[in-house]
Wavefront OBJ file of the C-alpha trace (Angstrom):
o trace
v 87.181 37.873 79.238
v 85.938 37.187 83.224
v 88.102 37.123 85.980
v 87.148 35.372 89.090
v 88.555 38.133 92.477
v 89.430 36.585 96.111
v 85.848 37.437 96.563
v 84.388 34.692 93.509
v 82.758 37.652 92.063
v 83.486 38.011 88.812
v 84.347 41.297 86.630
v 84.722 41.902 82.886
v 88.803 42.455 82.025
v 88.889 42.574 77.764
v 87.382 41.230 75.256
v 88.824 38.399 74.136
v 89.727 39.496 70.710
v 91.690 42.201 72.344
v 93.372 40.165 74.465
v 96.929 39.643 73.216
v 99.169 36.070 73.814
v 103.177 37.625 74.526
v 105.161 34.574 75.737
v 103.045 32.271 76.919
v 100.953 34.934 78.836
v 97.937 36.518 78.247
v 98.270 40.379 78.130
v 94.836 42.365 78.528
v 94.863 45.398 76.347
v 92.608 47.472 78.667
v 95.340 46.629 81.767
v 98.369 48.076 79.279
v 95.925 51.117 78.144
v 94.758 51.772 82.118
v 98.192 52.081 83.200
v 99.453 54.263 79.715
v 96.201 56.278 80.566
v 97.895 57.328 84.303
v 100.834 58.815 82.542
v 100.429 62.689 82.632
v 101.507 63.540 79.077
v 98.959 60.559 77.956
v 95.879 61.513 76.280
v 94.693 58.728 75.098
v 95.898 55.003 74.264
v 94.944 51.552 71.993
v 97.237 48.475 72.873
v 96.826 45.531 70.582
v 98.604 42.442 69.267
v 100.898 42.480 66.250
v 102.366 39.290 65.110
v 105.900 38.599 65.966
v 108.451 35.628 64.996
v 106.855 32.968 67.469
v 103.382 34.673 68.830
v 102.474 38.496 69.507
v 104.514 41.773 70.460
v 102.418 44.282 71.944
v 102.089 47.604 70.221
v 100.947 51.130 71.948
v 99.266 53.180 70.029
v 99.478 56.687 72.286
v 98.708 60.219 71.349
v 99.883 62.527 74.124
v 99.174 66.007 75.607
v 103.263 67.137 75.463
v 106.455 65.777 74.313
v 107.259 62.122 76.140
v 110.434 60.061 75.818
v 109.418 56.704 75.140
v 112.528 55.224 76.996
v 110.510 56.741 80.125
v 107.130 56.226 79.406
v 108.181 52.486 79.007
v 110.044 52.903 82.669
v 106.660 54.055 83.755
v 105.024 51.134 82.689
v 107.301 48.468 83.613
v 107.185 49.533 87.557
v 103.236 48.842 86.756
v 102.749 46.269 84.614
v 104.735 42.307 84.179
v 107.314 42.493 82.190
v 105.608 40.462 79.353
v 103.029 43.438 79.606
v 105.139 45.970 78.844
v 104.687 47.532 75.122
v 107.721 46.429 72.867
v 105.977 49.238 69.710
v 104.912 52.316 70.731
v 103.721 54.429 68.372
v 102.817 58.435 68.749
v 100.225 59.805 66.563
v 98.316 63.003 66.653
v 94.581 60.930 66.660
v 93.445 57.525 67.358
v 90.649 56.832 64.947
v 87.287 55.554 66.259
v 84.356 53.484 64.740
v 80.798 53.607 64.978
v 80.891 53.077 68.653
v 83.325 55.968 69.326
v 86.318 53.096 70.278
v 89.539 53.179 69.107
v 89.289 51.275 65.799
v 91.545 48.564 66.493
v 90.914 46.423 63.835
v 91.956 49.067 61.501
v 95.230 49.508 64.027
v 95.719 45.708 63.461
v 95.508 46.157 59.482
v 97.960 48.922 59.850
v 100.196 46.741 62.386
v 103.718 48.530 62.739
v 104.350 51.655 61.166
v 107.789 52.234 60.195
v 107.907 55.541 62.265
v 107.082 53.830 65.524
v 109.144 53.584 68.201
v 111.057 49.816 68.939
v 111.719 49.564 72.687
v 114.378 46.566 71.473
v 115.893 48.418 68.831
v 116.613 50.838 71.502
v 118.730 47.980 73.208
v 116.198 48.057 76.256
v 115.648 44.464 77.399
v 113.292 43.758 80.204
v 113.537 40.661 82.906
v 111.870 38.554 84.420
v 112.357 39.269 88.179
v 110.692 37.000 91.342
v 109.795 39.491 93.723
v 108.179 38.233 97.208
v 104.569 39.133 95.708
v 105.294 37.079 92.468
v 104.631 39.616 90.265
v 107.629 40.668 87.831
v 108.655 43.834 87.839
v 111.522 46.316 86.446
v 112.440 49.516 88.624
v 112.885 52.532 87.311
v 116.671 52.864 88.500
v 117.447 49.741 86.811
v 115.952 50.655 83.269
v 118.124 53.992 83.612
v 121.173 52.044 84.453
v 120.220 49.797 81.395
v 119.979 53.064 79.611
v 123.342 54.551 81.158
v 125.295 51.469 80.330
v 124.316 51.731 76.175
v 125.545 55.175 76.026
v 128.955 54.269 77.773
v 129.251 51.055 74.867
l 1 2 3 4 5 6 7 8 9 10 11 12 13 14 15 16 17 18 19 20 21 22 23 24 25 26 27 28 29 30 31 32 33 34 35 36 37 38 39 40 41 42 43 44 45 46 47 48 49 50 51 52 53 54 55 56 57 58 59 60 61 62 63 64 65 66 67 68 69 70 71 72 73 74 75 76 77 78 79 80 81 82 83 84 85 86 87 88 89 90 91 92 93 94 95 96 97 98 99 100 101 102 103 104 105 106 107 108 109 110 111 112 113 114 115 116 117 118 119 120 121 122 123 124 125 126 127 128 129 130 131 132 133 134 135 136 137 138 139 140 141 142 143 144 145 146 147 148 149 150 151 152 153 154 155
């Protein structure tokens, strides 16, 4: 997939088959693994597509260095990434397989889809907005998803 900068040069984003429709928006899997990648305890990452009800959830495969909670690596994310962007699955496992070409096999992620033992940032009762902020990017802070996270305990 190309993307055209403020320059009109263009640059390689994801391949299309990676990239993932959440919404009505197009998620790139290598934007969601970048920004997992920048967590300290993150080793390495594979983000695809699973199907949902209506179109795709996204699902984070991670395997980390040290213990994370996933309530804040998902806070993490959603200060870098849209809301639509952020991982609803993530999914901790000691290896990421790899084919031929020494990538994370993602088709055989997407043949596994959800494992039972993955994390469900819903089931968790976190729910992330929309928010219009002056750049027009959405974004969730940090403060409010612990607030979010407070407010479930007290219930």
């Amino acid at each position: 997939m190309l993307v055209k900068d403020e320059k009109g040069e263009y640059r390689i984003v994801d391949r299309v088959k990676d990239s993932i429709r959440r919404r009505g928006e197009n998620v790139s899997s290598a934007e969601v693994e970048r920004e997992l990648l920048e967590h300290p305890a993150v080793r390495e990452a594979a983000v695809i597509g699973v199907r949902a009800e209506i179109d795709q959830e996204v699902l984070a495969t991670v395997v980390v260095d040290e213990p994370v909670d996933p309530e804040e690596l998902i806070a993490f994310l959603a200060e870098r990434l849209p809301y639509f962007a952020v991982p609803r699955y993530l999914d901790f496992v000691d290896v990421i397989e790899r084919n031929v070409a020494l990538r994370p096999d993602k088709n055989l992620l997407r043949e596994r889809g959800v494992r039972p033992e993955a994390w469900d940032r819903e089931t968790a009762g976190i729910k992330l907005r929309r928010e219009q902020l002056t750049t027009g990017k959405s974004r969730n802070s940090r403060k409010e998803l612990e607030e979010n996270r407070d407010a479930r305990k007290l219930v």
